[in-house]
C-alpha positions in Angstrom: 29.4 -38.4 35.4 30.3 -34.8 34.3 27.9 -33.9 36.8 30.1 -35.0 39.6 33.3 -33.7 37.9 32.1 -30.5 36.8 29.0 -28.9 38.4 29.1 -25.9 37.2 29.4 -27.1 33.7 26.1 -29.6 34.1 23.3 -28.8 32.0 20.5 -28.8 34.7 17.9 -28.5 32.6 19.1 -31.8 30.2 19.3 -33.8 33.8 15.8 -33.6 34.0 15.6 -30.7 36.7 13.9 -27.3 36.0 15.1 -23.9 34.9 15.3 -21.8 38.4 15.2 -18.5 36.2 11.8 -19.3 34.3 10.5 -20.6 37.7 11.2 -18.2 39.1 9.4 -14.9 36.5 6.4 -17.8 36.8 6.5 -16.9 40.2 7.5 -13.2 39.8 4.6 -12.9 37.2 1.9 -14.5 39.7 2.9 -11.5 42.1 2.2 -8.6 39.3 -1.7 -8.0 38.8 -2.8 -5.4 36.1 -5.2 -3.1 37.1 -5.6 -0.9 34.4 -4.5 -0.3 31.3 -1.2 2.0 33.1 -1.8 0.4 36.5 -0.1 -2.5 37.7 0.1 -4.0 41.5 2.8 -5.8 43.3 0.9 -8.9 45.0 4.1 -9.7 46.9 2.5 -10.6 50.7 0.5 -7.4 51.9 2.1 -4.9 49.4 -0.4 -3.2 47.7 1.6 -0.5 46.0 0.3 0.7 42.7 2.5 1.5 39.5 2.1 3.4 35.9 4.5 0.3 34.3 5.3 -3.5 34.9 9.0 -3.2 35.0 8.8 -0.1 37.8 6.6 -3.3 39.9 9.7 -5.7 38.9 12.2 -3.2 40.4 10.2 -2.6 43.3 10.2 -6.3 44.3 13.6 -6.8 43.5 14.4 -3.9 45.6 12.0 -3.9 48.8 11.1 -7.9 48.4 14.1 -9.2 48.6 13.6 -11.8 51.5 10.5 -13.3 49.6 12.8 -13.4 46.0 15.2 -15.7 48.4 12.5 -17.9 50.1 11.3 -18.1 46.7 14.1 -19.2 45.4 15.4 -21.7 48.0 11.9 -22.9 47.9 12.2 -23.3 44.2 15.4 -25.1 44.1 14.5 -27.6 47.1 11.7 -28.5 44.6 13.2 -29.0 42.0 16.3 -31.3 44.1 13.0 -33.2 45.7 11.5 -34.1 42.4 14.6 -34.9 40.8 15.1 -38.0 43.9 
């Protein structure tokens, strides 16, 4: 009932629906390959661009990604509203 009075307050997770911000570093994490041991590759689409850390690849898709992040994310929440019916 809270649900309906309070949304903001609901507890998602406790509903039986999924957390959208471990989703979505699943998702985020897929994307990053490591090459080497100071290597690392965003996998986002076609990008192939090469880095010396992981967070520098994090940034980069956070930065140059950003339509993909929000599909992503819309995709990820219409699944989780879908599964939850």
């Amino acid at each position: 009932m809270n649900l309906f009075i309070d949304p903001q307050e609901a507890d998602v997770v406790k509903l039986g629906g999924g957390n959208l911000d471990e989703a979505m570093k699943s998702q985020i994490d897929s994307a990053i390959t490591r090459e080497a041991e100071d290597r690392w590759r965003c996998g986002v689409r076609k990008c192939t661009k090469l880095f010396l850390e992981e967070k520098f690849v994090r940034s980069h898709i956070q930065k140059r990604h950003k339509d993909w992040l929000e599909r992503l994310s819309l995709e990820v929440t219409l699944g989780q509203s879908t599964s939850n019916m």
